[in-house]
MIKE-384876 format. One record per residue (C-alpha): residue in one letter; x, y, z. Coordinates in nm, 2 decimals, m for minus. Layout:
N
a,X,Y,Z
...
This chain:
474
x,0.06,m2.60,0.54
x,0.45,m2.61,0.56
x,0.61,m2.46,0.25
x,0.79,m2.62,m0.01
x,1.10,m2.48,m0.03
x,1.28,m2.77,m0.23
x,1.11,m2.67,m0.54
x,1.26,m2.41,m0.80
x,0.93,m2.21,m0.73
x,0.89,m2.23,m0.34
x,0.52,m2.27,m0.29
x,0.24,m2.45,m0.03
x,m0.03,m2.55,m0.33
x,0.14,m2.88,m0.45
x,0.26,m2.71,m0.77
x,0.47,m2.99,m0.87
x,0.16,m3.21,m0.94
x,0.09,m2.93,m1.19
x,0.32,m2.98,m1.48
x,0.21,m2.80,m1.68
x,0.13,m2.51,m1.45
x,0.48,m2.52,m1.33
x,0.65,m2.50,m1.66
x,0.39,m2.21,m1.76
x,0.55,m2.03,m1.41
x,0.90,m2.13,m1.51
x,0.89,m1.98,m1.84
x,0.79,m1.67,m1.67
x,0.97,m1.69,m1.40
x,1.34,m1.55,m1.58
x,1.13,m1.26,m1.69
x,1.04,m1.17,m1.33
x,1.41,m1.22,m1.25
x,1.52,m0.96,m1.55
x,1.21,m0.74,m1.44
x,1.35,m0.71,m1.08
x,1.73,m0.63,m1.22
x,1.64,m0.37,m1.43
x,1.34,m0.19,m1.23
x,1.45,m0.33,m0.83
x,1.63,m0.15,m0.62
x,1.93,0.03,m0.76
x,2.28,m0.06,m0.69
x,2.20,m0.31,m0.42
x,2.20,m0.61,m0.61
x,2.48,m0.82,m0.46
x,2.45,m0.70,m0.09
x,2.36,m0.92,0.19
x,2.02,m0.84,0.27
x,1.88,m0.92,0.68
x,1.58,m1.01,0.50
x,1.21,m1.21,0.67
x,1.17,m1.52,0.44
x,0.79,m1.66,0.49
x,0.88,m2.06,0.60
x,0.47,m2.12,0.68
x,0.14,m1.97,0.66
x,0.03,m2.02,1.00
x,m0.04,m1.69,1.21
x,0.30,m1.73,1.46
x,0.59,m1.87,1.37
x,0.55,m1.83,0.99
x,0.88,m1.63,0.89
x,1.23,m1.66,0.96
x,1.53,m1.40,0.99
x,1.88,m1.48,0.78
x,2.09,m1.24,0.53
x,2.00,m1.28,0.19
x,2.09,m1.13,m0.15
x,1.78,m1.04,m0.29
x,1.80,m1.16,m0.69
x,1.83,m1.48,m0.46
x,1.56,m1.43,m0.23
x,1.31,m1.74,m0.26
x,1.00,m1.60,m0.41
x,0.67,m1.83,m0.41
x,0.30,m1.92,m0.42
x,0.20,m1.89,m0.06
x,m0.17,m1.95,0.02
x,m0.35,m1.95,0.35
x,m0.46,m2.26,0.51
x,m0.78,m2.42,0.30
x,m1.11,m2.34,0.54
x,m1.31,m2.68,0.49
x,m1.69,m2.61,0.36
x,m1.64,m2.25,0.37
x,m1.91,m2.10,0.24
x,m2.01,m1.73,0.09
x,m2.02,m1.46,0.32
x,m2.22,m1.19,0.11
x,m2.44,m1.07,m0.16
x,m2.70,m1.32,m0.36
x,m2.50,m1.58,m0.34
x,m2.47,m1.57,0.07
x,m2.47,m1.89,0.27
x,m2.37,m2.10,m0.08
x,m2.02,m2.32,m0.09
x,m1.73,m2.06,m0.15
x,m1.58,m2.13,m0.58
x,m1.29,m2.34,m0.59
x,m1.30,m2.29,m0.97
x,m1.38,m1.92,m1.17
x,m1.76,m1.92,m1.26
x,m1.75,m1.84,m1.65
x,m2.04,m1.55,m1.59
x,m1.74,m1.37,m1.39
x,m1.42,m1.52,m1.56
x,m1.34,m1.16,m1.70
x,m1.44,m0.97,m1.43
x,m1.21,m1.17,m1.20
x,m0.95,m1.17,m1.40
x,m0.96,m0.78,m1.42
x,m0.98,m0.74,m1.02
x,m0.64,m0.97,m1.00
x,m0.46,m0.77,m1.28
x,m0.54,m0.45,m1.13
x,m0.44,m0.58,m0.78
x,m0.10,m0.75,m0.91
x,m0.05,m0.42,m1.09
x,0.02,m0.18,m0.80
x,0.28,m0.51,m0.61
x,0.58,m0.44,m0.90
x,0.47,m0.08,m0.98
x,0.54,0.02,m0.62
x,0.93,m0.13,m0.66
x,1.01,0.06,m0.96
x,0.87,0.33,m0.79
x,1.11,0.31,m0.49
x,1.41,0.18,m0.68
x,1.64,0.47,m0.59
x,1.57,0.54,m0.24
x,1.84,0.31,m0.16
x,2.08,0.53,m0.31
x,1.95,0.77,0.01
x,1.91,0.57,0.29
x,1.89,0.75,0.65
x,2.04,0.45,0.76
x,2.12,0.08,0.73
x,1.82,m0.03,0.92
x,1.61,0.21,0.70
x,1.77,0.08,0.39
x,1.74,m0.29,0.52
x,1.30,m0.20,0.61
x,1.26,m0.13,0.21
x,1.41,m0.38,0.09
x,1.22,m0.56,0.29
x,0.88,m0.36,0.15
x,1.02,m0.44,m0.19
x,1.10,m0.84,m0.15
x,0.76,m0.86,m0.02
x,0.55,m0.66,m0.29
x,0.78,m0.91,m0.54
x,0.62,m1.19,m0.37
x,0.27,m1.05,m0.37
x,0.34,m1.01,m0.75
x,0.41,m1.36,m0.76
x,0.06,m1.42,m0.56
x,m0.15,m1.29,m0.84
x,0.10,m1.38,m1.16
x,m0.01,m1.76,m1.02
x,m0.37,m1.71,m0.98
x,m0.38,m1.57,m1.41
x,m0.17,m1.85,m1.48
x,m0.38,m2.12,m1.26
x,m0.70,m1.98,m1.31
x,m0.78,m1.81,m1.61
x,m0.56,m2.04,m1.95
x,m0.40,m1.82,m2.18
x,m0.58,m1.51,m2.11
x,m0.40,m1.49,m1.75
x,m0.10,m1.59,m1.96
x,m0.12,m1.27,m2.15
x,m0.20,m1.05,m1.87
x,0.08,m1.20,m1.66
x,0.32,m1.07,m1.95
x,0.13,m0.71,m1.96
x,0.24,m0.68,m1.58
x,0.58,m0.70,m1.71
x,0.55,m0.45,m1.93
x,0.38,m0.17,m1.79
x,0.63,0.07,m1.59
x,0.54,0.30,m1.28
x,0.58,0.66,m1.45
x,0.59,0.55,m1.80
x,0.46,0.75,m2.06
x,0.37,0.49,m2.32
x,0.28,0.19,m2.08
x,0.19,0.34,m1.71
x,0.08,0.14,m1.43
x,m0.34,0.13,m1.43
x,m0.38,0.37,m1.11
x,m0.25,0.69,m1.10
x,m0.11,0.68,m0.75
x,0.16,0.46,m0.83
x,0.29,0.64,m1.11
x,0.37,0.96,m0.90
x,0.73,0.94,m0.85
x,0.91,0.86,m0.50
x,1.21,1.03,m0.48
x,1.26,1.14,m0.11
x,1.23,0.90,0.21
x,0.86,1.09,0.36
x,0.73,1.03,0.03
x,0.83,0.66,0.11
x,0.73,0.68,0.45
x,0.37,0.85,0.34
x,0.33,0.62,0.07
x,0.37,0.30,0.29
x,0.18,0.46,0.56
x,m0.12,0.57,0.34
x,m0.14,0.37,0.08
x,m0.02,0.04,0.17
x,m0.31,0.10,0.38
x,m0.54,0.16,0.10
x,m0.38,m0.18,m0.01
x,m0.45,m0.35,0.31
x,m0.84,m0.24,0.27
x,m0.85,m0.41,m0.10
x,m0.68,m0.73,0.03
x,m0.98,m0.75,0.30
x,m1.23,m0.69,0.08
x,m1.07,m0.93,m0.16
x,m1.03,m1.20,0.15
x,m1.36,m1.20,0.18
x,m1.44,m1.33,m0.22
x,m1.65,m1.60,m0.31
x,m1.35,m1.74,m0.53
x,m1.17,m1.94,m0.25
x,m0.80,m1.88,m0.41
x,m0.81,m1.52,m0.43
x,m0.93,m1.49,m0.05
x,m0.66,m1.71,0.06
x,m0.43,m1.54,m0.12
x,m0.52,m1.22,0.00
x,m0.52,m1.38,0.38
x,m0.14,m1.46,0.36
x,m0.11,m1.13,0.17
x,m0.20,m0.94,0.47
x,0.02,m1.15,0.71
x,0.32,m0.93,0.56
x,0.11,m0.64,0.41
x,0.12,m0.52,0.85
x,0.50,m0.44,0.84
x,0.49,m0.21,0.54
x,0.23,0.03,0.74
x,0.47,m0.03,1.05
x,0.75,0.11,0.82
x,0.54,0.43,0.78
x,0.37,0.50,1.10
x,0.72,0.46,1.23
x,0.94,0.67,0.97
x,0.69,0.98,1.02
x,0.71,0.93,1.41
x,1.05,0.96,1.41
x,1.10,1.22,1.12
x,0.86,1.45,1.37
x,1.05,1.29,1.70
x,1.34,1.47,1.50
x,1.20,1.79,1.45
x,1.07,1.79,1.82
x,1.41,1.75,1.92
x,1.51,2.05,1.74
x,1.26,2.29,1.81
x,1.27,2.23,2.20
x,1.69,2.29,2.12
x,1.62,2.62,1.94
x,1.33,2.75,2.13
x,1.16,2.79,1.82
x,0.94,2.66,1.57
x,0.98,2.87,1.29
x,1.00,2.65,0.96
x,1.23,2.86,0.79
x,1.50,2.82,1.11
x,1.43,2.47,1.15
x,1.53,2.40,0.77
x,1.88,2.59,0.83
x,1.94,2.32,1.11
x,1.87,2.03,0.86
x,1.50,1.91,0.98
x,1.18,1.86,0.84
x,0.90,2.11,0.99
x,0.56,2.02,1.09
x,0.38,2.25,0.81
x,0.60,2.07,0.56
x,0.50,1.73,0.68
x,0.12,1.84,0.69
x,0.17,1.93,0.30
x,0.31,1.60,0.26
x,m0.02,1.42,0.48
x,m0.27,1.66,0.23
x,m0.09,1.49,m0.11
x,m0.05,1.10,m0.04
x,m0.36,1.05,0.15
x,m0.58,1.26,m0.08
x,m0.43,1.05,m0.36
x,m0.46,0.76,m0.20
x,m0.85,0.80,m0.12
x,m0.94,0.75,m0.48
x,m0.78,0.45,m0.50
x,m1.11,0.32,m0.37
x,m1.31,0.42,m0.67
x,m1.62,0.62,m0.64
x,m1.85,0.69,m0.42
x,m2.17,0.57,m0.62
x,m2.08,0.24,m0.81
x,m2.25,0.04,m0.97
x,m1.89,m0.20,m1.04
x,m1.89,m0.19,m0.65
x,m2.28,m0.36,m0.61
x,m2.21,m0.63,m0.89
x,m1.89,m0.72,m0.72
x,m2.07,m0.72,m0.39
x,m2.36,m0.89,m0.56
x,m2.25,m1.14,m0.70
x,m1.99,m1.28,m0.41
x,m1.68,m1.09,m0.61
x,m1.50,m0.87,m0.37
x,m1.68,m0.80,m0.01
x,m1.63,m0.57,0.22
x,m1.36,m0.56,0.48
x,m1.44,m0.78,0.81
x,m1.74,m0.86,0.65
x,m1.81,m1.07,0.94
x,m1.90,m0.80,1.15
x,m2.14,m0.69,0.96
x,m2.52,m0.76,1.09
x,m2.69,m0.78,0.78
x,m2.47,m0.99,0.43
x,m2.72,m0.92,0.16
x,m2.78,m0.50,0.16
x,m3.12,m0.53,m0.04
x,m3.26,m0.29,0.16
x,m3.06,m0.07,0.31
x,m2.94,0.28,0.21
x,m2.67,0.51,0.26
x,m2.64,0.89,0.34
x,m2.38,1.06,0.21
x,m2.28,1.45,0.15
x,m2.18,1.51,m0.23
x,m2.22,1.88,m0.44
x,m2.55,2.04,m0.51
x,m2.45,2.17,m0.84
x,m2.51,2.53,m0.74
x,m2.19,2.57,m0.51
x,m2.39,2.41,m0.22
x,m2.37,2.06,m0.08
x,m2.71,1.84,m0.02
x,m2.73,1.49,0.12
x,m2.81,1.20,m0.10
x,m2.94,0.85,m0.01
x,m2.78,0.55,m0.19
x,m2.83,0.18,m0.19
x,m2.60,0.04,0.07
x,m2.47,m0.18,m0.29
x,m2.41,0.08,m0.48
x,m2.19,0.26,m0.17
x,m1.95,m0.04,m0.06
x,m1.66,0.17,m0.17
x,m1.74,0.44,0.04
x,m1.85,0.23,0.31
x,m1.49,0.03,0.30
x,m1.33,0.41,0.23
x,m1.50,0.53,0.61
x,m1.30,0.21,0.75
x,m1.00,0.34,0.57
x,m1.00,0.71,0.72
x,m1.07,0.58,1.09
x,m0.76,0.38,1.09
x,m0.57,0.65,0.91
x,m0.68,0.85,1.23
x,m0.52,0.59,1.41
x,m0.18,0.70,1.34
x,m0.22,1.10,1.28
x,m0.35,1.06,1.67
x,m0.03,0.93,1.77
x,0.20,1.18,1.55
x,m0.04,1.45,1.74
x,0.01,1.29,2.09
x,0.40,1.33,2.05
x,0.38,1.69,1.94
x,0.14,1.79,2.27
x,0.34,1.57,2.49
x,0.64,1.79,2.40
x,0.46,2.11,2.47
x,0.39,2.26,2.14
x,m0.01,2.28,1.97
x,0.05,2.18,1.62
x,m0.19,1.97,1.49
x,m0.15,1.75,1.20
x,m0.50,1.69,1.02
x,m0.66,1.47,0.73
x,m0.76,1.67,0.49
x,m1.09,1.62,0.39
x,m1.26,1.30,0.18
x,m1.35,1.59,m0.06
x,m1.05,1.78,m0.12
x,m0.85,1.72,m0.44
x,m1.07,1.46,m0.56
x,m0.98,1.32,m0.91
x,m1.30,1.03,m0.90
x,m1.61,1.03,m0.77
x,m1.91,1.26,m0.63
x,m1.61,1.53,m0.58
x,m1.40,1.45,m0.84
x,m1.25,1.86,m0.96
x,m1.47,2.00,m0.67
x,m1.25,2.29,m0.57
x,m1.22,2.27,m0.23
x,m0.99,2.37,0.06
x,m0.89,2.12,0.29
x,m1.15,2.12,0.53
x,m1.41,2.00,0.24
x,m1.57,2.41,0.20
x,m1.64,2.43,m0.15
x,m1.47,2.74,m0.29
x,m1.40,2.93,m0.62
x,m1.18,2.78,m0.88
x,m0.94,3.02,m0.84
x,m0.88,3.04,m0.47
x,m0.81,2.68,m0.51
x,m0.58,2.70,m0.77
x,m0.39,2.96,m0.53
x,m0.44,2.72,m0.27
x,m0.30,2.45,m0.36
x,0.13,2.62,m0.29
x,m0.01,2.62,0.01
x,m0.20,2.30,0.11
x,0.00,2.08,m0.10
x,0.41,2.01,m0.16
x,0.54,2.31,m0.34
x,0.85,2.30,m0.55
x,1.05,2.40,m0.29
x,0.96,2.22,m0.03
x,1.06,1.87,m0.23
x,1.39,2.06,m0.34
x,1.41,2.11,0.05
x,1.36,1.72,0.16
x,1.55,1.61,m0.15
x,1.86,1.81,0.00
x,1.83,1.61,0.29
x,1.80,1.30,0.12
x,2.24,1.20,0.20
x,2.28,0.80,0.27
x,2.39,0.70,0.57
x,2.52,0.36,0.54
x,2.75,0.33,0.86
x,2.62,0.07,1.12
x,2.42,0.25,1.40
x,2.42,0.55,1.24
x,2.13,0.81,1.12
x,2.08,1.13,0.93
x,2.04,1.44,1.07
x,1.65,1.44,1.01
x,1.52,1.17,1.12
x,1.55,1.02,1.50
x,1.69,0.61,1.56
x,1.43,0.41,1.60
x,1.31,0.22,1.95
x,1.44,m0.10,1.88
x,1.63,m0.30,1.62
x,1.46,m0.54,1.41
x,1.42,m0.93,1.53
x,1.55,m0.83,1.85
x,1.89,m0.76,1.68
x,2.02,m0.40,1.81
x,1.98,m0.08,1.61
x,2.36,m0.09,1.51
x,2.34,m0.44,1.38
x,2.46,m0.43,1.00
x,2.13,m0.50,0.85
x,2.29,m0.49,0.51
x,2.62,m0.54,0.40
x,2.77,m0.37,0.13
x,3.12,m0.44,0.11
């Protein structure tokens, strides 16, 4: 389905035969605009952007390349291709036609998924509004705006489906996006993650590596809903959701490509010696691993949920590749899974396979976490040195959950509350070591150019070379 990009609202689901859905979008569409002024990315208003603009939804071809200044860049409602007679993949209602309308038994818990999903696309701008400010280069600076145009759009993606779907009450909600701020202290964003500030480039890189990823899982599982707009929402979602994880994997390869360079230079790799010399040492980035994906592991919820089986039950929210799954119903299945004794010990516990989707679709999340920490870990052996980054474990510094205020080390060994507390200098970022990376943080904003601590990349973007002015601020 080619996209409409005549309309004032560029978009692929006829909106124009919607009147009154498109004036409802209209009216809130200024908002948006006065939303991404004040809480986009600072002091790069009126530059020239080498921006991807999506032009279709199918698989190849879908996006095209051209400088763009992003108040103007041409937001929209972008769904996947309809799947004629697609049908229910999971729980009781498995095998039945997939919703093209919202059932009124699970009007508000839809509704409540969407917000909470549409939540984290805007809060994860404001969070990265002054990394621009920053920049370790033009083609670094030109990959978030890029992040951030695209979490805009996403925003767009559920802002429709509370205005399309769900009358007034979806009006409302779509305003109460508007209005909650990453960080603030009257009106925060509803997960915790994405309030915790991002103020240095690795926390950007960490944040798109781990929990974009986190976001990638919840668009799979949402893909897979019985409510047919949602999963082809999510569908196209995912299409751009890939290059924010790229972004990550990438920026901590060559942050550590950096370091590699420096310690082979200096015959050392003693942290303290590497900082003098302007780079980011491998104990440093493992803090940095320990904090964003522990965080990010409880975005998944808990461990035992009964949310998690009603979703799953009732066709709601599935799990990731559900597909590949042998068996789409889970009535009799269970679960093992480690969680605390209560007398400082740990036992195993058997749970309904319903009741542990989260889990389940948080043991897909770690695996391809793994992915990328094997990679990191195949640089540092290949240039001679036996550092190891690690995840820390699915236990340690839990907040929700079968662990949540456990005090354990990183490995998952229960310990007392107050080694922990004396720990966590150690296993997390201190104080100092953000002051460090923050006095790092100088732009570089000359073509081809890159700071000190962090290595070029392999290639340019679109096939453009790496010294191509990806934005242009004069």
């Amino acid at each position: 389905m080619a996209i409409n990009y005549q309309e004032r609202i560029p978009n692929n689901v006829d909106l124009g035969n919607d009147r009154a859905l498109q004036r409802a979008l209209e009216h809130w569409q200024p908002r948006f605009l006065d939303w991404w002024q004040e809480l986009g990315p600072e002091g790069f208003q009126s530059a020239d952007v080498y921006l991807r603009t999506a032009t279709s939804v199918d698989a190849a071809g879908w996006a095209t390349f051209g400088k763009v200044k992003m108040p103007d860049y041409r937001w929209g409602i972008f769904l996947a291709d309809h799947e004629q007679d697609r049908m229910i993949g999971f729980g009781d209602e498995f095998g039945k036609p997939a919703w093209q309308r919202v059932p009124g038994e699970h009007r508000s818990t839809l509704r409540r998924l969407i917000v909470t999903q549409g939540d984290t696309e805007p809060a994860s701008v404001e969070q990265q509004r002054r990394l621009g400010l920053t920049c370790p280069s033009l083609y670094d600076l030109r990959n978030l705006f890029q992040v951030n145009v695209e979490e805009g759009r996403h925003f767009w993606a559920m802002v429709y489906l509370l205005h399309a779907y769900f009358g007034r009450d979806g009006r409302e909600e779509a305003e109460e996006l508007l209005h909650r701020h990453s960080g603030d202290v009257d009106n925060p964003r509803i997960l915790g993650t994405f309030n915790e500030p991002i103020d240095d480039w690795l926390s950007f890189f960490m944040f798109t590596y781990f929990t974009d990823r986190d976001g990638k899982y919840q668009l799979m599982s949402l893909a897979e809903s019985a409510f047919d707009p949602l999963a082809r929402t999510c569908r196209f979602m995912l299409t751009e959701e890939s290059h924010h994880m790229f972004v990550g994997e990438t920026g901590v390869t060559r942050i550590i490509r950096r370091a590699l360079e420096k310690m082979d230079e200096l015959k050392s790799d003693d942290p303290e010696l590497l900082r003098k010399h302007g780079v980011i040492d491998l104990p440093t980035l493992q803090r940095y691993v320990n904090f964003w994906f522990s965080s990010s592991l409880d975005l998944f919820g808990s461990e035992q949920s009964s949310n998690a089986a009603n979703y799953f039950a009732s066709g709601l929210k599935g799990r990731p590749d559900e597909p590949r799954f042998e068996d789409h119903n889970c009535t009799d299945t269970v679960e093992f899974m480690d969680v605390p004794d209560g007398n400082g010990g740990i036992t195993s516990a058997e749970v309904p396979t319903r009741n542990a989707i989260n889990e389940v679709t948080r043991d897909g999340y770690i695996r391809d976490c793994m992915v990328g920490v094997t990679r990191w870990n195949r640089a540092v052996k290949r240039a001679g040195h036996d550092f190891e980054l690690t995840l820390p474990s699915r236990r340690f510094r839990r907040s929700i959950g079968n662990w949540s205020g456990a005090p354990t080390d990183p490995e998952g060994n229960l310990i007392s509350r107050d080694a922990y507390e004396r720990g966590l200098d150690e296993w997390l970022p201190s104080e100092a070591d953000r002051a460090y990376v923050r006095s790092l943080m100088k732009q570089v904003i000359e073509p081809g150019k890159m700071a000190g601590w962090i290595a070029p990349p392999d290639r340019g973007i679109n096939n453009q070379p790496v010294d191509y002015e990806y934005v242009e601020l004069h």
